[in-house]
PyMOL CGO cylinders between C-alpha atoms (Angstrom):
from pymol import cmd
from pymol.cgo import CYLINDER

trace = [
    CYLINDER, -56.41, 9.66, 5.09, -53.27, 10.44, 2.99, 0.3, 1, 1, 1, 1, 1, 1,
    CYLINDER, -53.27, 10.44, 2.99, -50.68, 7.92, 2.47, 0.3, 1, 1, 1, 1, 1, 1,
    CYLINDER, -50.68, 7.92, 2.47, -47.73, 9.34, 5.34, 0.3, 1, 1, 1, 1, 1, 1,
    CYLINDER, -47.73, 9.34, 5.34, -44.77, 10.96, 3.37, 0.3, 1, 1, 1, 1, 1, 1,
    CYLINDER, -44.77, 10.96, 3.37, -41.47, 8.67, 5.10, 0.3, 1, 1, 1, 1, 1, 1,
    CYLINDER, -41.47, 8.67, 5.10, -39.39, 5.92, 3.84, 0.3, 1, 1, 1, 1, 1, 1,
    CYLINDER, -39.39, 5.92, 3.84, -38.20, 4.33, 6.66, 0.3, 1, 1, 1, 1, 1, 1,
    CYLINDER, -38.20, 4.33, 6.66, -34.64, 3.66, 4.54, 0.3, 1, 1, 1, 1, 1, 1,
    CYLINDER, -34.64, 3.66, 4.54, -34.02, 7.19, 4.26, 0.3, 1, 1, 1, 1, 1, 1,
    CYLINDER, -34.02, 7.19, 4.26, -34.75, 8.05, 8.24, 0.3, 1, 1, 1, 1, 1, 1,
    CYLINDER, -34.75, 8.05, 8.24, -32.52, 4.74, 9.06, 0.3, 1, 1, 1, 1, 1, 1,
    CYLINDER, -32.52, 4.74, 9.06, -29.46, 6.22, 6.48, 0.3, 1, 1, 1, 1, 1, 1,
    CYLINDER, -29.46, 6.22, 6.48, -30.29, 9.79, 8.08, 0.3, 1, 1, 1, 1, 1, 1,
    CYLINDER, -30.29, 9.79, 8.08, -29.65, 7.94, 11.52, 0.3, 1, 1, 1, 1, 1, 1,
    CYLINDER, -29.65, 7.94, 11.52, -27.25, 5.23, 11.05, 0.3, 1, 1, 1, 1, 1, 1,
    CYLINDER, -27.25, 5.23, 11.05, -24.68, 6.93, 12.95, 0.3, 1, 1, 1, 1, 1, 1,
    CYLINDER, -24.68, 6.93, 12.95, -26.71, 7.74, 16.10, 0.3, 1, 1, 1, 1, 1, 1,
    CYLINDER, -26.71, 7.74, 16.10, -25.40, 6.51, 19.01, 0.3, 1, 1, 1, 1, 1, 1,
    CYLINDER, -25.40, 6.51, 19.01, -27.12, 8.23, 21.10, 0.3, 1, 1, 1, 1, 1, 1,
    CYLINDER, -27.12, 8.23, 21.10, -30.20, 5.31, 21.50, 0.3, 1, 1, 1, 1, 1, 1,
    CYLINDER, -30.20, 5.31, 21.50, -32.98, 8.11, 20.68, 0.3, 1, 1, 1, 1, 1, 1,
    CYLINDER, -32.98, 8.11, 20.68, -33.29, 6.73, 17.33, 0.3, 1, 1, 1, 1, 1, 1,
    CYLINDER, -33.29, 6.73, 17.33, -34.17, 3.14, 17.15, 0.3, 1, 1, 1, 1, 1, 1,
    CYLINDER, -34.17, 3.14, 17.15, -35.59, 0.39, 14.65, 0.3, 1, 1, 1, 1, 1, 1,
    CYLINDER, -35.59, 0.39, 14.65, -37.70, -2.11, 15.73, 0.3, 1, 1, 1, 1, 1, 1,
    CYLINDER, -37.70, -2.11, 15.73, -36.82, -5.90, 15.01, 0.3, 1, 1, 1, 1, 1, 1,
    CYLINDER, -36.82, -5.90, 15.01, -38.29, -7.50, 11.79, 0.3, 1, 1, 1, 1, 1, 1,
    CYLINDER, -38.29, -7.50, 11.79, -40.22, -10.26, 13.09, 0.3, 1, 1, 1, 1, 1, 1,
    CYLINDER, -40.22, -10.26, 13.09, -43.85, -8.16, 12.41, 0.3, 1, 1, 1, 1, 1, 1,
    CYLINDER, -43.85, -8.16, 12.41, -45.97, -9.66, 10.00, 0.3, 1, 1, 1, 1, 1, 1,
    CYLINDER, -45.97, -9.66, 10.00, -48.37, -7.10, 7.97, 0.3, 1, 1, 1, 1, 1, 1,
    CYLINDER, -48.37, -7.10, 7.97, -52.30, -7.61, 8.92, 0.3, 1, 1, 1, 1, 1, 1,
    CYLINDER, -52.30, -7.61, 8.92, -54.00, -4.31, 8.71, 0.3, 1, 1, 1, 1, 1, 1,
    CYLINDER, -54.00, -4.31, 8.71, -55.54, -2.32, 5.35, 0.3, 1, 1, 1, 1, 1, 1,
    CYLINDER, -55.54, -2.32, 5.35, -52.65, 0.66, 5.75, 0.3, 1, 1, 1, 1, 1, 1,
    CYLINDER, -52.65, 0.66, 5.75, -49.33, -0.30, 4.64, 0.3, 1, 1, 1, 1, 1, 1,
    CYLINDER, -49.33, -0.30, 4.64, -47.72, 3.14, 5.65, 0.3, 1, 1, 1, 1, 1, 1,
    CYLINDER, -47.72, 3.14, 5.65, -48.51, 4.52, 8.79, 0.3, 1, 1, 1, 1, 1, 1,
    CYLINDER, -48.51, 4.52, 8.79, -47.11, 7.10, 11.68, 0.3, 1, 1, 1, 1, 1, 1,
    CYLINDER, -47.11, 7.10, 11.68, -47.42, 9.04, 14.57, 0.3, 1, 1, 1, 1, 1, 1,
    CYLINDER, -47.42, 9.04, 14.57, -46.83, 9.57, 18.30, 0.3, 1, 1, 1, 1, 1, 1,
    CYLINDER, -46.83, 9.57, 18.30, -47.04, 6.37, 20.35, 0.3, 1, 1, 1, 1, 1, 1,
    CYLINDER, -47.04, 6.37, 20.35, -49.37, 5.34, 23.52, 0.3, 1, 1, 1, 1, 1, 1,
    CYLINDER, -49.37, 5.34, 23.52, -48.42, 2.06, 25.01, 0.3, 1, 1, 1, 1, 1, 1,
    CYLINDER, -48.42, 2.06, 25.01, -49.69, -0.69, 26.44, 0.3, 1, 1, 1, 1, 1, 1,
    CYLINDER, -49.69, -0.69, 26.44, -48.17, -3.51, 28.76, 0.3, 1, 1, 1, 1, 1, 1,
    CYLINDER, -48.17, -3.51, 28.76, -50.17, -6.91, 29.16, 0.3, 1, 1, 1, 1, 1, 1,
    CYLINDER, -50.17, -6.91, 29.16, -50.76, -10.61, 28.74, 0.3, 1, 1, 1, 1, 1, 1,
    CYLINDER, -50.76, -10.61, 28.74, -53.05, -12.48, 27.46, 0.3, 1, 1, 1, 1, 1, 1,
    CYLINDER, -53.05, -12.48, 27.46, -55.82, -9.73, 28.80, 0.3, 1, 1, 1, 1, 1, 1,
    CYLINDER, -55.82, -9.73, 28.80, -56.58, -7.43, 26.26, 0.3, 1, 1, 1, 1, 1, 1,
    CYLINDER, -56.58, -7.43, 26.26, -58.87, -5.10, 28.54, 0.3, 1, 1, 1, 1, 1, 1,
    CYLINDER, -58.87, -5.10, 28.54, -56.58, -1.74, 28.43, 0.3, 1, 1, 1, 1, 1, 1,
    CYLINDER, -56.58, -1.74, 28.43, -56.04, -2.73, 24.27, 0.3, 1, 1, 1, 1, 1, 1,
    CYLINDER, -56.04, -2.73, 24.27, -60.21, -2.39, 23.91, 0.3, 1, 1, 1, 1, 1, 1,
    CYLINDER, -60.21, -2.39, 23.91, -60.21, 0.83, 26.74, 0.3, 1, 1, 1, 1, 1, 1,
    CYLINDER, -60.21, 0.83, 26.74, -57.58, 2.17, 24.53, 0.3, 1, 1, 1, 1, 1, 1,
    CYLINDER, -57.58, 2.17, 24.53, -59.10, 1.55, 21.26, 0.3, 1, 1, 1, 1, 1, 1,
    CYLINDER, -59.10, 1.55, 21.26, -62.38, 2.35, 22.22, 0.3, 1, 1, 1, 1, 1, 1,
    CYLINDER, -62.38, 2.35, 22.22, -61.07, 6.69, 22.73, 0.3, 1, 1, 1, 1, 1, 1,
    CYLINDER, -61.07, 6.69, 22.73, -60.00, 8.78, 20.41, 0.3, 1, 1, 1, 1, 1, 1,
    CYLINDER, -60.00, 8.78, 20.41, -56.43, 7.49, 18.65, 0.3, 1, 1, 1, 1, 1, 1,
    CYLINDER, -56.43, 7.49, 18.65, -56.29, 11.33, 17.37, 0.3, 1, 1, 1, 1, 1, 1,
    CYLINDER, -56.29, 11.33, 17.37, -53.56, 9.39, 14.96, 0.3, 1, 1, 1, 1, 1, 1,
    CYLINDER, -53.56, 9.39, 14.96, -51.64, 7.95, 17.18, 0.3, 1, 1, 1, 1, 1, 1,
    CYLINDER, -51.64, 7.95, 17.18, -50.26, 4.78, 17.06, 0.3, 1, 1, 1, 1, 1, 1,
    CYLINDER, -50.26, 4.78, 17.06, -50.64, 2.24, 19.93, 0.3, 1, 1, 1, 1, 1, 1,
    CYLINDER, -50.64, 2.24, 19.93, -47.97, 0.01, 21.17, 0.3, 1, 1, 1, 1, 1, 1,
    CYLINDER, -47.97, 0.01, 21.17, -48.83, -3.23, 22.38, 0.3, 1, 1, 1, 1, 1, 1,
    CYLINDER, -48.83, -3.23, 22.38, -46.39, -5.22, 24.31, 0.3, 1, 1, 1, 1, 1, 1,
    CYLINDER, -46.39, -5.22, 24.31, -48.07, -8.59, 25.02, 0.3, 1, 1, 1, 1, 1, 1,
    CYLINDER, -48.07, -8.59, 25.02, -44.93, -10.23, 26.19, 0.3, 1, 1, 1, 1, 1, 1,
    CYLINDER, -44.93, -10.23, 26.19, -44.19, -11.76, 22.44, 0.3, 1, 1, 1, 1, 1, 1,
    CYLINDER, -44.19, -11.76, 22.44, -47.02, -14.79, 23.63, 0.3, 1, 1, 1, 1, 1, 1,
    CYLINDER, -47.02, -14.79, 23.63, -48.31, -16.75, 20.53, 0.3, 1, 1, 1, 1, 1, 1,
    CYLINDER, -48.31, -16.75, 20.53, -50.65, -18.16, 23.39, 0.3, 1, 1, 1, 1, 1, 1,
    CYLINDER, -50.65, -18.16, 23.39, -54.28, -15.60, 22.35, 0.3, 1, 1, 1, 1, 1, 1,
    CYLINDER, -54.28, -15.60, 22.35, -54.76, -12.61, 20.12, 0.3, 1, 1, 1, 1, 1, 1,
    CYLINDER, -54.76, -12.61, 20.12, -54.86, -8.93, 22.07, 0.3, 1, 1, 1, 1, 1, 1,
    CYLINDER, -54.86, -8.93, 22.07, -56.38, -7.83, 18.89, 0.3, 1, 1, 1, 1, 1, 1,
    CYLINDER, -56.38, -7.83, 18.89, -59.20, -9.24, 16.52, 0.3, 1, 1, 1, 1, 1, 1,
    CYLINDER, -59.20, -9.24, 16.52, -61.73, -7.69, 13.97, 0.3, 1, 1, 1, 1, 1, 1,
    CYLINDER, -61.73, -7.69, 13.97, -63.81, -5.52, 16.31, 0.3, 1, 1, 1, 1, 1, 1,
    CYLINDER, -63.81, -5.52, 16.31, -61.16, -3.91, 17.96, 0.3, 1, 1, 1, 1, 1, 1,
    CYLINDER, -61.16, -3.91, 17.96, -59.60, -3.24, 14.11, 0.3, 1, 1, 1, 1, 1, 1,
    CYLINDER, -59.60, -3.24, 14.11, -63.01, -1.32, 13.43, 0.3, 1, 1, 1, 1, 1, 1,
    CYLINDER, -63.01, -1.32, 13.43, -62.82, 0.62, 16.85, 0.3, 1, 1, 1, 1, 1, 1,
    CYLINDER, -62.82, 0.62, 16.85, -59.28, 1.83, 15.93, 0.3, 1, 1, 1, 1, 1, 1,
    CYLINDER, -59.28, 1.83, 15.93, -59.95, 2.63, 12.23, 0.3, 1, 1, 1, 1, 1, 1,
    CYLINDER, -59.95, 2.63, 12.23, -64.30, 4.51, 13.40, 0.3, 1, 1, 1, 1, 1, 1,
    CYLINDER, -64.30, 4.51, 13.40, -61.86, 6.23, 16.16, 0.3, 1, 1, 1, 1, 1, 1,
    CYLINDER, -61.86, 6.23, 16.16, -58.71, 7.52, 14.52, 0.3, 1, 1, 1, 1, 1, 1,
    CYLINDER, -58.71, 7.52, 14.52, -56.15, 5.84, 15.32, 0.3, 1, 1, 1, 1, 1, 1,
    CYLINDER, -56.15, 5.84, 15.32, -53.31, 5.21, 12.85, 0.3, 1, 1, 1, 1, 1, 1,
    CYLINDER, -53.31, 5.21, 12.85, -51.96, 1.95, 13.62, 0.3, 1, 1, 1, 1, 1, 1,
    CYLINDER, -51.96, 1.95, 13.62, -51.47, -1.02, 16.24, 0.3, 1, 1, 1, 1, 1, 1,
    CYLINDER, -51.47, -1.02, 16.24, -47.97, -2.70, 16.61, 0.3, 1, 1, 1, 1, 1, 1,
    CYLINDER, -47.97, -2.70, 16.61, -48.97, -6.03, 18.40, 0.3, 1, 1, 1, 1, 1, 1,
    CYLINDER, -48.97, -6.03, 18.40, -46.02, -7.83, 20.41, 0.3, 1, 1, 1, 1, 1, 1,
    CYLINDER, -46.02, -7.83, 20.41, -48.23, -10.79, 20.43, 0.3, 1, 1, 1, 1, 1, 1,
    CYLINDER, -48.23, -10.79, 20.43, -50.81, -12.09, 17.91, 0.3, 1, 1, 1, 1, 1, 1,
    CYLINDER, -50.81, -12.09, 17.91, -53.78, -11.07, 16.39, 0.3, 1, 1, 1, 1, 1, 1,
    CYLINDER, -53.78, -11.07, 16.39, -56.99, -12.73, 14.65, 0.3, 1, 1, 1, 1, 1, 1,
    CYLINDER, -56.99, -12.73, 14.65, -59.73, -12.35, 12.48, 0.3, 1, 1, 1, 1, 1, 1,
    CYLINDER, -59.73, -12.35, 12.48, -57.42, -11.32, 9.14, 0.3, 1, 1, 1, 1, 1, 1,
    CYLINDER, -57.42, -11.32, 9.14, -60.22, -11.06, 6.93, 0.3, 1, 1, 1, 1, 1, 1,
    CYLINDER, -60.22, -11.06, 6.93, -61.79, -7.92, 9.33, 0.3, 1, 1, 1, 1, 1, 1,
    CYLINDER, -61.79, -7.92, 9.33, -58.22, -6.85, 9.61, 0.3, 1, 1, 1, 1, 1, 1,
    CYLINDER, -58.22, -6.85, 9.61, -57.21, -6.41, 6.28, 0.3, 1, 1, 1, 1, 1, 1,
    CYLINDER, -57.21, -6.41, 6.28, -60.67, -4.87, 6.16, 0.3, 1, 1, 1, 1, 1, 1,
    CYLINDER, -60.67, -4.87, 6.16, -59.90, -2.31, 8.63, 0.3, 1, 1, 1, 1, 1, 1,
    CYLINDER, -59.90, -2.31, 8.63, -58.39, 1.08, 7.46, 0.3, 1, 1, 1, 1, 1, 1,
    CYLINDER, -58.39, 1.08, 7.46, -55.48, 1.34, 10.13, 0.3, 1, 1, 1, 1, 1, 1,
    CYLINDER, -55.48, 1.34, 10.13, -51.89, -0.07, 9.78, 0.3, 1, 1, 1, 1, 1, 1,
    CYLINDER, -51.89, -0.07, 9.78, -51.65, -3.50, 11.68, 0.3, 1, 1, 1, 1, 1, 1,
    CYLINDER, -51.65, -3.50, 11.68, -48.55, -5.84, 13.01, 0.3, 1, 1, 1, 1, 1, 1,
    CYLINDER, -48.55, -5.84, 13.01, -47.92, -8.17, 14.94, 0.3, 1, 1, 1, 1, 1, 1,
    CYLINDER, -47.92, -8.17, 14.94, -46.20, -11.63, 15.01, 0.3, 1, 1, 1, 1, 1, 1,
    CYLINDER, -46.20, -11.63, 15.01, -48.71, -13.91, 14.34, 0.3, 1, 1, 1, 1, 1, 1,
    CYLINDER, -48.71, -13.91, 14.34, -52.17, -14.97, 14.09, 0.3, 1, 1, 1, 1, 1, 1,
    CYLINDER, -52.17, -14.97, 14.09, -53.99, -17.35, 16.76, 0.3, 1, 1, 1, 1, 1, 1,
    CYLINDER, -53.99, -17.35, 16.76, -57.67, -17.69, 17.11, 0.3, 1, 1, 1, 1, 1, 1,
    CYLINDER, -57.67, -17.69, 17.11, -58.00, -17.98, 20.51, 0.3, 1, 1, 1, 1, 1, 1,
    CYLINDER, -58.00, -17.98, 20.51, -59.20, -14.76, 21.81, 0.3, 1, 1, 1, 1, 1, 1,
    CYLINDER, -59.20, -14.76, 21.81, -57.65, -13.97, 25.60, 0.3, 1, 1, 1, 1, 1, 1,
    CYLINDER, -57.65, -13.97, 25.60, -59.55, -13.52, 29.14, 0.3, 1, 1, 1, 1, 1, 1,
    CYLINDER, -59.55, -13.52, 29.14, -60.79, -10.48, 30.71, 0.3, 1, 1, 1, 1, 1, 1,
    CYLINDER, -60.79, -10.48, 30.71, -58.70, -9.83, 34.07, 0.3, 1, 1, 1, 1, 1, 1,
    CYLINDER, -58.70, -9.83, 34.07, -57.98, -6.06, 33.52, 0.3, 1, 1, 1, 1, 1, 1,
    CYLINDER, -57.98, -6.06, 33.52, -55.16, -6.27, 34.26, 0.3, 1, 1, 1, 1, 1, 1,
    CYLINDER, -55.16, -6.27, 34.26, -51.98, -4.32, 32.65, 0.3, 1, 1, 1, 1, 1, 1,
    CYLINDER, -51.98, -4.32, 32.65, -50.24, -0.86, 32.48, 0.3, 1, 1, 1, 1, 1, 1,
    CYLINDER, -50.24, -0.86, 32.48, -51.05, 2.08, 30.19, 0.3, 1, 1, 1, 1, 1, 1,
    CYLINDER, -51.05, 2.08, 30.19, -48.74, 4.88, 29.03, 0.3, 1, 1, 1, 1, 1, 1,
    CYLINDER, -48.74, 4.88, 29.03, -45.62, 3.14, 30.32, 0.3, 1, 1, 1, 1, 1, 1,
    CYLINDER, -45.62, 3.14, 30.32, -41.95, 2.69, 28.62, 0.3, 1, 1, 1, 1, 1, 1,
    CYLINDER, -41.95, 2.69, 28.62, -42.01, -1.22, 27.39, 0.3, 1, 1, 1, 1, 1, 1,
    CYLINDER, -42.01, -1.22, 27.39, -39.50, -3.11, 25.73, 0.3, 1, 1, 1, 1, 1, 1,
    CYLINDER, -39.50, -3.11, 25.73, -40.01, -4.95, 22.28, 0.3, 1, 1, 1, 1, 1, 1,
    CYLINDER, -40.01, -4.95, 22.28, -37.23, -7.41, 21.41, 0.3, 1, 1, 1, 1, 1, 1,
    CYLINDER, -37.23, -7.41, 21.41, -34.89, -5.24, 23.54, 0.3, 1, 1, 1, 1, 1, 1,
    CYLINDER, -34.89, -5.24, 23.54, -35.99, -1.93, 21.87, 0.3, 1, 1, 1, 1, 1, 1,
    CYLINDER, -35.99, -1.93, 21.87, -37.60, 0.54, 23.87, 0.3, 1, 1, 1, 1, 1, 1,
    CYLINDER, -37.60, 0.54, 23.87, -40.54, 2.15, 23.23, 0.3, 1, 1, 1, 1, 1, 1,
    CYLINDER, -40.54, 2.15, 23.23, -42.33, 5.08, 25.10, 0.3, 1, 1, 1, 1, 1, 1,
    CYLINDER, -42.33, 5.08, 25.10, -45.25, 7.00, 25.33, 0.3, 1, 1, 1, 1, 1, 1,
    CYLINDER, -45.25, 7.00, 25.33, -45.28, 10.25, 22.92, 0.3, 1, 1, 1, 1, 1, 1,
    CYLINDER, -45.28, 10.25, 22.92, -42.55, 8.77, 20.74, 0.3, 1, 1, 1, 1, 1, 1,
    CYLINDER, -42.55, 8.77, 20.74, -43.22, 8.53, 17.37, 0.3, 1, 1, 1, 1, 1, 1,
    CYLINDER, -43.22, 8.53, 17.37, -43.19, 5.99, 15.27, 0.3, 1, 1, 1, 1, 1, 1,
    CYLINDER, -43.19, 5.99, 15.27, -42.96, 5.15, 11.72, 0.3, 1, 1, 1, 1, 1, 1,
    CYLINDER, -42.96, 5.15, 11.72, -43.92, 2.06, 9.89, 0.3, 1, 1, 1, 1, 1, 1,
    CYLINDER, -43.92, 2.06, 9.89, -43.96, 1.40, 5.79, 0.3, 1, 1, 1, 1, 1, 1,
    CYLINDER, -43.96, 1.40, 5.79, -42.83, -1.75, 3.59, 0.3, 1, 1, 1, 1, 1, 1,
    CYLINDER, -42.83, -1.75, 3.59, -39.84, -2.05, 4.99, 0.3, 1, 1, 1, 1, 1, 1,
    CYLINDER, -39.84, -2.05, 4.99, -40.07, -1.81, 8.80, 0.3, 1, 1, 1, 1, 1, 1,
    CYLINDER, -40.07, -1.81, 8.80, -40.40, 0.31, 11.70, 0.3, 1, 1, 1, 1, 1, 1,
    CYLINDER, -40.40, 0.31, 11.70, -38.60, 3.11, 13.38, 0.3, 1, 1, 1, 1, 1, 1,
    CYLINDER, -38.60, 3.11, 13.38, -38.97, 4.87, 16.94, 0.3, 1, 1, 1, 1, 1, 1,
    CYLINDER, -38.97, 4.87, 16.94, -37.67, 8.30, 17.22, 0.3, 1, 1, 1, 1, 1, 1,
    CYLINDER, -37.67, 8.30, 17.22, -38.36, 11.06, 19.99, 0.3, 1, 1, 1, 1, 1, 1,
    CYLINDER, -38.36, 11.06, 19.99, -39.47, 13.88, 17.83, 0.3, 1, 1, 1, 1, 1, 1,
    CYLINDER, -39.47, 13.88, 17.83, -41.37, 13.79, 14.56, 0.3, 1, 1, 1, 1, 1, 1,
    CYLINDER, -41.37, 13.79, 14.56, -39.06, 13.71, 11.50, 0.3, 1, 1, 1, 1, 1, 1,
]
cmd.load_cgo(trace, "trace")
């Protein structure tokens, strides 16, 4: 995989003006847990809590580069992603995982060759209710997020845009 070719600092002075609310930056309370620093690409979501069934489902197709979305509510309660789920997103293409929640496992996710955030770490793992929604609009910190954006994630944040830069 080649390293993506983006600064998010250049599409954020290329956008600083937009008013219109297609372009938007997410809030900088991720922390950095996966092997790829630099990642992008068009988004599937994810709405749950503290049931990670739809995050494995997801994970376990092809991510075709894409990057899933996770919106666990912000808990810091259990991780909605640990090591093997890391390994089914890097063996299945995906390009990263935002986490609105926590993760575990950070040796396997460093490990992993996929782009990783989320808040926190917590090593309780969560329970198995499927229960959730796939592919719908979800709201991080305020920002919205929807399916077939794209987003765009290096050293110094991450950006949401419609269309790919």
């Amino acid at each position: 995989m080649t390293t993506p070719d983006f600064s998010t600092c250049d599409l954020c002075d290329v956008h600083k003006n937009d008013g219109s609310g297609a372009f938007r930056v997410l809030p900088p309370v991720f922390k950095d847990f996966g092997a790829r620093k630099r990642f992008a690409g068009p988004v599937s979501t994810i709405k749950c809590f503290e049931d990670n069934s739809l995050v494995k489902a997801a994970l376990d197709e092809p991510g075709r580069q894409r990057v899933l979305v996770v919106d666990g509510g912000g808990s810091l309660r259990r991780a909605l992603v640990g090591g093997n789920l890391a390994a089914a997103a890097e063996r299945n293409g995906w390009a990263g995982v935002v986490v609105h929640g926590c993760v575990r496992d950070s040796a396997e996710l460093v490990a992993a060759e996929v782009g990783i955030r989320a808040l926190a770490l917590m090593p309780l793992p969560t329970e198995k209710r499927n229960a959730g929604e796939r592919d719908v609009p979800v709201q991080i910190d305020g920002v919205w997020v929807r399916p077939g954006d794209w987003l765009y994630a290096d050293e110094d944040g991450m950006v949401v845009m419609p269309e790919p830069k």
